[in-house]
N, C-alpha and C positions, 0 to 999 in steps of 0.2 A: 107824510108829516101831519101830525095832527093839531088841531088849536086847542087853546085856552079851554079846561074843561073841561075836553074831548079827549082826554088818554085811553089807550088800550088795554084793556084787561090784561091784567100780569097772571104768569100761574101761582096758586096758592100751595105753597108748603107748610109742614105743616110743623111749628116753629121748633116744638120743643122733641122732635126727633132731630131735625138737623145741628141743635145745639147743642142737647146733653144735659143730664143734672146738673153735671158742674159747671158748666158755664151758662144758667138759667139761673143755678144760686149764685154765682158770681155777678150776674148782669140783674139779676134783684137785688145785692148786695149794691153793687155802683147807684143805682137810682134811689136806693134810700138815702144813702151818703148825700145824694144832692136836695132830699127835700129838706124841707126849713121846719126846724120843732115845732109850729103850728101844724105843718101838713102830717108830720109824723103823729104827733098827737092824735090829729082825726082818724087817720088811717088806724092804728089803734085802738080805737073806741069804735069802728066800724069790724074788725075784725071780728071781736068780744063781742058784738051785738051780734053779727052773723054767721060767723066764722061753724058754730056749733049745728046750726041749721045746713049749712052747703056741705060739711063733713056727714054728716046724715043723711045727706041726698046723694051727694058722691060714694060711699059705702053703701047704698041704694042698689044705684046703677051698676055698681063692681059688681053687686052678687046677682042681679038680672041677668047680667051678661053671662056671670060663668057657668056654664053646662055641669050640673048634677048627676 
């Protein structure tokens, strides 16, 4: 038994293979639904501002990785 805390390491999975596309876009889709046009709004104006930079870095990384 452990206390207050004090929990045991869980194993990490790793999410979006045991989900799937579709229900990643689905479980994205449900949490937007629940934010509040304020939060949407930010969330929007953070994507446009960085959105263009993390796609540049992640298309980066893809072609590091793949063997030429």
């Amino acid at each position: 038994m452990s206390r207050a805390g004090h929990n045991a390491a869980m194993p990490k999975t790793p999410l979006t293979k045991a989900v799937g596309p579709i229900g990643m876009a689905l479980t994205a889709w449900d949490v937007w639904r629940r934010l509040s046009p304020q939060q949407r709004r930010w969330i929007t104006a953070q994507a446009r501002t960085h959105g263009p930079r993390l796609a540049k870095q992640a298309w980066a990384a893809q072609q590091a990785k793949r063997p030429r």
